[in-house]
C-alpha positions as CSV (number, residue, x, y, z in Angstrom):
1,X,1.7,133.3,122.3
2,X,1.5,132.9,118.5
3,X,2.8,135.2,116.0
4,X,3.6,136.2,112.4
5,X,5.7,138.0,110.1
6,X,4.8,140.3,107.2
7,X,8.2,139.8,104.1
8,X,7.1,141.5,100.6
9,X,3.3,141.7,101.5
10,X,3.2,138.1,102.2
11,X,1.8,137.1,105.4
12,X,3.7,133.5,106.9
13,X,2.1,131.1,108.8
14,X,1.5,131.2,112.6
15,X,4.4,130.3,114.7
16,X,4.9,130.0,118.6
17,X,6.8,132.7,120.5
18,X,8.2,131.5,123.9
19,X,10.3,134.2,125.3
20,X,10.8,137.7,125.4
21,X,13.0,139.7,126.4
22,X,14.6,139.4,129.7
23,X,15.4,142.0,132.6
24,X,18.1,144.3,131.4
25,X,18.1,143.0,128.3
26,X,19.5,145.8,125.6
27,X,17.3,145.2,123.1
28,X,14.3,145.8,125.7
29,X,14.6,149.8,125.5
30,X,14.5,150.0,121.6
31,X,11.7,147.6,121.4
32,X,9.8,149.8,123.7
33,X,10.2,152.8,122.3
34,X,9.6,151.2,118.9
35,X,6.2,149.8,120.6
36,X,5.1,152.9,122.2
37,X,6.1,155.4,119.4
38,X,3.8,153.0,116.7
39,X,1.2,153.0,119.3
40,X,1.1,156.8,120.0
41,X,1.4,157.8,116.4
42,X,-1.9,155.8,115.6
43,X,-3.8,157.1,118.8
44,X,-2.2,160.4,118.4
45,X,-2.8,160.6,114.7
46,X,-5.8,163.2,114.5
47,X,-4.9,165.5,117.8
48,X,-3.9,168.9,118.2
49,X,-3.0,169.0,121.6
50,X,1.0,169.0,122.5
51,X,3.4,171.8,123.1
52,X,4.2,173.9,120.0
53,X,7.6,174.2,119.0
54,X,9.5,176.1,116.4
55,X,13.0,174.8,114.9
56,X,15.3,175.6,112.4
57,X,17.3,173.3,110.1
58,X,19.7,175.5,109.5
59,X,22.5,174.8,111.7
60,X,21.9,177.8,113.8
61,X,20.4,176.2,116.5
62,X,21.4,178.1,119.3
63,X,20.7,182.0,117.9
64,X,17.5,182.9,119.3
65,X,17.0,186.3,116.8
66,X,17.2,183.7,114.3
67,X,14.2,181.3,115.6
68,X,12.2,184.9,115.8
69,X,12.0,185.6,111.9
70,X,8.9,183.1,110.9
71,X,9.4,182.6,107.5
72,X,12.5,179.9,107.7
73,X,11.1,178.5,111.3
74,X,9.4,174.7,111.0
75,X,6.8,174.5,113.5
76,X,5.9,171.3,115.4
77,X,4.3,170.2,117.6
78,X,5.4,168.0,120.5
79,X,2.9,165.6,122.1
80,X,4.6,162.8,124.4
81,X,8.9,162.3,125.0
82,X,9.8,158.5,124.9
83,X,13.1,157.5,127.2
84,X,14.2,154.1,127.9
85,X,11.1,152.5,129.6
86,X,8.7,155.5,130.5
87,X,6.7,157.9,128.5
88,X,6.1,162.0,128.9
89,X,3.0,163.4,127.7
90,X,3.6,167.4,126.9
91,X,0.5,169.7,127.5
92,X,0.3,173.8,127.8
93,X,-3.0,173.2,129.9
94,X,-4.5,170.8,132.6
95,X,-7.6,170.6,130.5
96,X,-5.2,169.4,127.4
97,X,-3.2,167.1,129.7
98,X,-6.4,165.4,131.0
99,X,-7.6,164.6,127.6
100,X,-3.7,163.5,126.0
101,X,-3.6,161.5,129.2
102,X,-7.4,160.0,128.5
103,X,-6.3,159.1,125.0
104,X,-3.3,157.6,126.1
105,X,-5.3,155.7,128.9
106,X,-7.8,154.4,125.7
107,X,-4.5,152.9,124.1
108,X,-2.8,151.5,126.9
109,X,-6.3,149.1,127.8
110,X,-6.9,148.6,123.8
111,X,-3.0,147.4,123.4
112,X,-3.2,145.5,127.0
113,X,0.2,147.9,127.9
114,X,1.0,147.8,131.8
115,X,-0.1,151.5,133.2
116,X,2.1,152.1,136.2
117,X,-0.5,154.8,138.2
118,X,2.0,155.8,140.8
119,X,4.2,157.3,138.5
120,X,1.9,158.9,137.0
C-alpha cells in the first residue's frame, strides 16, 4: 500500500506502508475510533436522525429539575457510540434505524471497512 502525509499544506511524496497494526496492539482502538469517527462525521454530516439529548455544562449533572428549565439546556443530538472496535448506531424509530444503518452501510462499501453482519 502507498501513502502520504499532509505537513503545513504541503503534500510529500508517495511512500510504501508495509505493516499495520497488529492483534492487540494498543494503538489499534484509538486508530479506529479515529477512523470511524472521521468517517461518520462526513457521512453523517447533513442528517437529522439520532436520539436527542439535553445536557448542561454546568456542573449539575445529576439534578434532573435542573435539565427541565430549557433556557440553560444544550441540546444534541446523538447518532452512533464508538467503543474499542465496534460501533452503536442510536435511533428513536425502526424506520430511522433502517435508514442511519443504510447510510452507514453506503460508507462502510465506499471506505472498503469490514461489515461484521452477525453482529449486527
Amino acid at each position: 500500500m502507498k501513502g502520504q502525509v499532509i505537513e503545513s499544506g504541503v503534500l510529500s511524496d508517495l511512500f510504501g506502508i508495509f505493516n499495520g497494526t497488529k492483534q492487540w496492539c494498543v494503538l489499534a482502538p484509538l486508530l479506529f475510533c479515529i477512523l470511524f469517527a472521521m468517517m461518520l462525521l462526513v457521512d453523517f454530516k447533513d442528517c437529522d436522525l439520532g436520539a436527542p439529548i439535553q445536557s448542561r455544562a454546568d456542573g449539575s449533572v445529576f439534578n434532573l429539575q435542573r435539565l427541565q428549565v430549557r433556557t440553560k439546556t444544550i441540546p444534541a443530538l446523538v447518532r452512533y457510540l464508538l467503543y474499542t472496535d465496534d460501533c452503536a448506531l442510536l435511533a428513536h424509530t425502526l424506520h430511522d434505524a433502517q435508514q442511519l444503518f443504510d447510510r452507514f452501510r453506503t460508507t462502510t462499501v465506499r471506505e472498503n471497512v469490514c461489515n461484521n453482519s452477525k453482529k449486527t
